[in-house]
Short mmCIF file of the C-alpha atoms (twelve columns), coordinates in Angstrom:
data_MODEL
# 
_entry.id   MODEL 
# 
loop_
_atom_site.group_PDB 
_atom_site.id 
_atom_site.type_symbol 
_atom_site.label_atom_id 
_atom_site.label_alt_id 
_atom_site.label_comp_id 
_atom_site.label_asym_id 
_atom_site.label_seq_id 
_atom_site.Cartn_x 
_atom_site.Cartn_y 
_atom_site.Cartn_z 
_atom_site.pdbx_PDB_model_num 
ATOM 1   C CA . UNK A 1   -8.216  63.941 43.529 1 
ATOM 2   C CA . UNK A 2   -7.902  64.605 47.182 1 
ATOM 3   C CA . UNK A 3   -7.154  68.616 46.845 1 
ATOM 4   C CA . UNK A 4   -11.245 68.028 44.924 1 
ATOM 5   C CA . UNK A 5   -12.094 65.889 48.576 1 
ATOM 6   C CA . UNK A 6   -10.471 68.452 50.603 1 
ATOM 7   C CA . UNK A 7   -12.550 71.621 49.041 1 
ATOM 8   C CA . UNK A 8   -15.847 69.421 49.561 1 
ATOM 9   C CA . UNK A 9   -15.005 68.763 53.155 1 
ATOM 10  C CA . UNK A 10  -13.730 72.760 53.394 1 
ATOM 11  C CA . UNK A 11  -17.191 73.747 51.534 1 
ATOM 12  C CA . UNK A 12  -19.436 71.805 53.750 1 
ATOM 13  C CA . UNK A 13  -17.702 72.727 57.234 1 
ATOM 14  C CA . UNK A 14  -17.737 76.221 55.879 1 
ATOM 15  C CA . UNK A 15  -21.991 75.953 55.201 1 
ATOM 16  C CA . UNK A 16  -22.207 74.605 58.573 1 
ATOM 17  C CA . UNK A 17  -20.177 76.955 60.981 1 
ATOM 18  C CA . UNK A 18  -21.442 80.011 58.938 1 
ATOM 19  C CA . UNK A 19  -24.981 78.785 59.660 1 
ATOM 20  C CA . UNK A 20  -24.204 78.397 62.960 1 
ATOM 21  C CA . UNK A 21  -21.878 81.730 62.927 1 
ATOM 22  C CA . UNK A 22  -19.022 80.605 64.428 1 
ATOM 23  C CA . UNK A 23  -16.485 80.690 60.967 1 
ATOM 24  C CA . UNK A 24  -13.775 82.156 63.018 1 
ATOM 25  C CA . UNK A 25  -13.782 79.742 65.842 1 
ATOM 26  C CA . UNK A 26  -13.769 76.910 63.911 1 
ATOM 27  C CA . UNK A 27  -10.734 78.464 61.930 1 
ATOM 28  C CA . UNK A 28  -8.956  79.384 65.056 1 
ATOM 29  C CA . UNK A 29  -9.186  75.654 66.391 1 
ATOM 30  C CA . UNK A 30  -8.780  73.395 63.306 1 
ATOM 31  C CA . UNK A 31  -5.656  75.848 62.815 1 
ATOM 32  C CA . UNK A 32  -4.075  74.739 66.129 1 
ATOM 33  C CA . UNK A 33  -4.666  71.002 65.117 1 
ATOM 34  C CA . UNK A 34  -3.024  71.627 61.832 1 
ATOM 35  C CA . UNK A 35  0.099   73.624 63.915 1 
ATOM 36  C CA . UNK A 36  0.351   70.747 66.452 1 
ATOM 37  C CA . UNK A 37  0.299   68.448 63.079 1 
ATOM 38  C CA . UNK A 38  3.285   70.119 61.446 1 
ATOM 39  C CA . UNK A 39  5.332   70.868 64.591 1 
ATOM 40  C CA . UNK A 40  4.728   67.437 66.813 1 
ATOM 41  C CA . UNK A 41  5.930   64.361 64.583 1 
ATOM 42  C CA . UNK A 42  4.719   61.742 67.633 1 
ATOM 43  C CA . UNK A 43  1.298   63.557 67.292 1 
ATOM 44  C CA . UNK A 44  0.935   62.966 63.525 1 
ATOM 45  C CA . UNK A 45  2.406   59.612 63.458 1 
ATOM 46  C CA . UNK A 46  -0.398  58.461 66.187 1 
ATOM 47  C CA . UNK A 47  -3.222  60.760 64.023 1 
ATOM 48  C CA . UNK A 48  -2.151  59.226 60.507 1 
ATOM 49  C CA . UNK A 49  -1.548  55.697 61.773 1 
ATOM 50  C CA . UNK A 50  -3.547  53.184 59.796 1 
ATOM 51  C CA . UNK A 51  -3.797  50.649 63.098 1 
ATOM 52  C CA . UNK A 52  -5.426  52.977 65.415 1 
ATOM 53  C CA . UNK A 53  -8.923  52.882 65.658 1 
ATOM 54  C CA . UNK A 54  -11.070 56.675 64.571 1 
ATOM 55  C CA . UNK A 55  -12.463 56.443 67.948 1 
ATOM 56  C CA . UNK A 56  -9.042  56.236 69.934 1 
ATOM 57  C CA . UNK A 57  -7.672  59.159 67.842 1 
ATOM 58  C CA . UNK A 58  -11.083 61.133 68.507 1 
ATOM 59  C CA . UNK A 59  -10.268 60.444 72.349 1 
ATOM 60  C CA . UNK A 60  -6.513  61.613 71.851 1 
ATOM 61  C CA . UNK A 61  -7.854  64.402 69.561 1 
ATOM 62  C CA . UNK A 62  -10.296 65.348 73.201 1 
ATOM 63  C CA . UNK A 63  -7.267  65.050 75.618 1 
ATOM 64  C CA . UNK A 64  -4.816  67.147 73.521 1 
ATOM 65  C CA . UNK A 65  -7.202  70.130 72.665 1 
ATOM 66  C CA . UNK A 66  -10.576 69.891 75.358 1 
ATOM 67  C CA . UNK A 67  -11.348 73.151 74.832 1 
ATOM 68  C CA . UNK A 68  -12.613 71.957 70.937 1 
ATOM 69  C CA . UNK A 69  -16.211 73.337 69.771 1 
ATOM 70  C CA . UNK A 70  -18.661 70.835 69.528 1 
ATOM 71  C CA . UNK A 71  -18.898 71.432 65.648 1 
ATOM 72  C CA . UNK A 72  -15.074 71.168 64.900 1 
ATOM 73  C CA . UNK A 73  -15.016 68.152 67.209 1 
ATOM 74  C CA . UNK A 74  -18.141 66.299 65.498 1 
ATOM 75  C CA . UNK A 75  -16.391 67.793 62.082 1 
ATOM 76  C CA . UNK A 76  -12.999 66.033 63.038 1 
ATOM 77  C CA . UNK A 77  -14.678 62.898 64.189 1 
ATOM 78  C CA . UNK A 78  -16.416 62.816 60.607 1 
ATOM 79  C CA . UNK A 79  -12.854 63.092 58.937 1 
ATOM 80  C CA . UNK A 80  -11.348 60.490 61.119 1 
ATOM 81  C CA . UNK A 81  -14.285 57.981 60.412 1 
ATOM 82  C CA . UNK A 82  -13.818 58.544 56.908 1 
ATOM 83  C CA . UNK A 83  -10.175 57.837 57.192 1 
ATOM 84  C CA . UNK A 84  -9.258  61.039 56.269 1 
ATOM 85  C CA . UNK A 85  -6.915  62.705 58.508 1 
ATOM 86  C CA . UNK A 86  -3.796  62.926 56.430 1 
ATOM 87  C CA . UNK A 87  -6.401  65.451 54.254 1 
ATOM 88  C CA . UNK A 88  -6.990  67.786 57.039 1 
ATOM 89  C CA . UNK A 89  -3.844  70.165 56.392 1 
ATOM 90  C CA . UNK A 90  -5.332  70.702 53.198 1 
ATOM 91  C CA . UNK A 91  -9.183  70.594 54.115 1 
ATOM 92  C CA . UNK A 92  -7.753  73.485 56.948 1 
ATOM 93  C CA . UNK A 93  -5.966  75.506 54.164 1 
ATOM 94  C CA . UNK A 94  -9.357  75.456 51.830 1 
ATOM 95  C CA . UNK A 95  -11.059 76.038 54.882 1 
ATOM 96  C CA . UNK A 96  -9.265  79.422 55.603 1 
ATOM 97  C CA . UNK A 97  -9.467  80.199 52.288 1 
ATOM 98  C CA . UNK A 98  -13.134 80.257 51.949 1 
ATOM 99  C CA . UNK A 99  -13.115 82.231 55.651 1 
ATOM 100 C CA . UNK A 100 -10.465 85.075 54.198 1 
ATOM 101 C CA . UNK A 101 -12.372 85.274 51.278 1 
ATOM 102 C CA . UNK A 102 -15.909 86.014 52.678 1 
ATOM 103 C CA . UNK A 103 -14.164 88.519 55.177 1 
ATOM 104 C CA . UNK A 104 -12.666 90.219 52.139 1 
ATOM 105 C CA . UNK A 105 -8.999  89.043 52.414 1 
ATOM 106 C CA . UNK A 106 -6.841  87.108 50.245 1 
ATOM 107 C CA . UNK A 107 -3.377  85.696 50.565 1 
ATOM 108 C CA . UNK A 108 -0.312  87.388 48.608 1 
ATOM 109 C CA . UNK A 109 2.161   85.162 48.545 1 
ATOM 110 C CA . UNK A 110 5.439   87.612 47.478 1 
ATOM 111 C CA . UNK A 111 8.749   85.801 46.894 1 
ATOM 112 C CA . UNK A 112 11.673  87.942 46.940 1 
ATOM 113 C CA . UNK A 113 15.694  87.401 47.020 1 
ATOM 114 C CA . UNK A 114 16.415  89.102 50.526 1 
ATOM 115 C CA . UNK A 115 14.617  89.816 53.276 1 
ATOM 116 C CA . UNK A 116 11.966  93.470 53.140 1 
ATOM 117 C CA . UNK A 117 12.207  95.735 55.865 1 
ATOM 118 C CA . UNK A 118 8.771   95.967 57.542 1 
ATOM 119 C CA . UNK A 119 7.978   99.583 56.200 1 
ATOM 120 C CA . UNK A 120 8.446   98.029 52.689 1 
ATOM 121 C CA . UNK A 121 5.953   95.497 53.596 1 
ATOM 122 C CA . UNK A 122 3.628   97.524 54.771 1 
ATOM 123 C CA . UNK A 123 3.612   99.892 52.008 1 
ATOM 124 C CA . UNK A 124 3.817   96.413 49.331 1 
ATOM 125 C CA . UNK A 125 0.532   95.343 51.057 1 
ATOM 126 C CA . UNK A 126 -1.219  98.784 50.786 1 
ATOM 127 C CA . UNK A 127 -0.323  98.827 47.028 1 
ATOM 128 C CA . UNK A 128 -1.693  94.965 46.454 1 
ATOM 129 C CA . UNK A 129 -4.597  95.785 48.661 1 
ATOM 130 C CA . UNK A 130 -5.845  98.899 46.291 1 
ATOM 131 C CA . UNK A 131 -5.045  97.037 43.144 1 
ATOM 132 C CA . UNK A 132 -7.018  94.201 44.799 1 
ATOM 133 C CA . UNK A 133 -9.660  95.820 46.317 1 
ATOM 134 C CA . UNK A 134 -9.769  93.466 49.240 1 
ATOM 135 C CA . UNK A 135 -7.515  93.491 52.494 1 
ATOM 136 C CA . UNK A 136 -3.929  91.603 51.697 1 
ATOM 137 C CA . UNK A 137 -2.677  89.219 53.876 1 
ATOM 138 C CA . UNK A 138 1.207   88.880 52.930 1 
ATOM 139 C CA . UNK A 139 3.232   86.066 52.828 1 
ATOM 140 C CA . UNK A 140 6.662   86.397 52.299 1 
ATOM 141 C CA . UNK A 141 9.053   83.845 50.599 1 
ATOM 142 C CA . UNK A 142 12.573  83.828 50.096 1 
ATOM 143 C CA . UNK A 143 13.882  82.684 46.854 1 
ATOM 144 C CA . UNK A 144 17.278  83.846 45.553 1 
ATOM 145 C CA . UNK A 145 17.594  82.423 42.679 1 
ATOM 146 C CA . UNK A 146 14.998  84.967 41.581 1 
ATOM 147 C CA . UNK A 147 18.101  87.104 42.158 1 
ATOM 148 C CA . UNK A 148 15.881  90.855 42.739 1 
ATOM 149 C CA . UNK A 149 12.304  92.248 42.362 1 
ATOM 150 C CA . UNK A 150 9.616   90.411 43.075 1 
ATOM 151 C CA . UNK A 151 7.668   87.693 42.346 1 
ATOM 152 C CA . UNK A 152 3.908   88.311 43.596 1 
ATOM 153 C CA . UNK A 153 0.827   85.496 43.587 1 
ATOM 154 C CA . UNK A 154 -2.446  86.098 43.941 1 
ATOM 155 C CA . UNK A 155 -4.319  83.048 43.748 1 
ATOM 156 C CA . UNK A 156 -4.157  81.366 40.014 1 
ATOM 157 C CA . UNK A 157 -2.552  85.070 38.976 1 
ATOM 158 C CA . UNK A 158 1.393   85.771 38.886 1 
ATOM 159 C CA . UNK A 159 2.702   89.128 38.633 1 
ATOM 160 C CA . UNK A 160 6.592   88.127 37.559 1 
ATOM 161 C CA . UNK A 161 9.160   91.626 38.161 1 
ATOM 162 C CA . UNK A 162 11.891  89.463 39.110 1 
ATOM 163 C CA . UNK A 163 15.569  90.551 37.634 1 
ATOM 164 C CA . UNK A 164 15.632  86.441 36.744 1 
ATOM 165 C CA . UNK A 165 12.737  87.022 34.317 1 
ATOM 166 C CA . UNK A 166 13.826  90.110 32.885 1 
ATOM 167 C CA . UNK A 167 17.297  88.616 32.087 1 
ATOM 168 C CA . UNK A 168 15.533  85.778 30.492 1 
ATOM 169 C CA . UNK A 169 13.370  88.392 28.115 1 
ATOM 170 C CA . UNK A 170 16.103  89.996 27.255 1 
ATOM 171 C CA . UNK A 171 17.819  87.185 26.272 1 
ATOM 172 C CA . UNK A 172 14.895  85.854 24.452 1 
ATOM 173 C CA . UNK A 173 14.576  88.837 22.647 1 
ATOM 174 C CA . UNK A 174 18.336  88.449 21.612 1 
ATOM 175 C CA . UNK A 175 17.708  85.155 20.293 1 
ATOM 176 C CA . UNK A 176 15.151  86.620 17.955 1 
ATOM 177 C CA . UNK A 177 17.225  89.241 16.762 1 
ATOM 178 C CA . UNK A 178 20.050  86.635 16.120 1 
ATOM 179 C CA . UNK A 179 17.622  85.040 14.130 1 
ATOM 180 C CA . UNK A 180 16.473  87.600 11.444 1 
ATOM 181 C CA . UNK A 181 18.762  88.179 8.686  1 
# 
């Protein structure tokens, strides 16, 4: 339910800066709120606290970034009113989304078991960007459980070349062989 209230919110602030063309702007500054969110706990406990008044946390919201567009201010003064700033990581990230996707980027998100060296990802996102055909924006994850290879996602899509699902298809595979008689 509130991932469906955070694309609306996304969706309409998206309408609304691109109408007024300032997408990136708005991206830049909602994505320092979000950063201040995740990194200063006394900042999100005062934002998120039930108590406090939507006005008093639009005036905190003013003295802790003044340099806000009028838009993304009015925008986070709407959220706040509504009581729903513990949505506005997610209303950012749907946000971006829609931004990356109308500038012809989308996220990669590429789990691997050790750390690439930077030519590697460089030449990973080259690859994903031609089988794409939009501009990749990588974000590596390390997993390693997934013990090699690589596990890429693209959205809904999952490309799986990880040595942990190749051992489990061959072993699968065993299993059926066991089974025949």
């Amino acid at each position: 339910m509130s991932s469906r209230v955070a694309k609306r919110y996304a969706q309409a602030l998206y309408s609304l800066a691109q109408e007024r063309g300032n997408l990136s702007r708005v991206k830049e500054e909602l994505g320092q709120v979000v950063e201040s969110l995740e990194k200063n706990e006394d900042f999100r406990r005062l934002l998120y606290h039930q108590l406090i008044a939507p006005k008093q946390k639009e005036e905190l919201l003013k003295e802790v970034f003044p340099h806000l567009e009028q838009d993304t201010r009015r925008f986070l003064g709407l959220v706040l009113e509504k009581r729903r700033e513990r949505l506005l990581p997610e209303i950012v990230y749907q946000f971006r989304r829609l931004v990356d996707w109308a500038e012809g980027i989308v996220e990669a998100e590429v789990t691997v078991a050790f750390p690439l060296p930077e030519s590697l990802k460089e030449e990973l996102k080259g690859k994903l960007s031609r089988l794409l055909g939009r501009k990749v924006r990588l974000k590596i994850r390390l997993d390693q459980e997934i013990l090699g290879g690589l596990v890429v996602r693209v959205g809904d899509r999952i490309l799986d070349a990880s040595i942990k699902k190749r051992l489990e298809l061959f072993k699968e595979s065993l299993r059926r062989v066991e089974l025949k008689p």
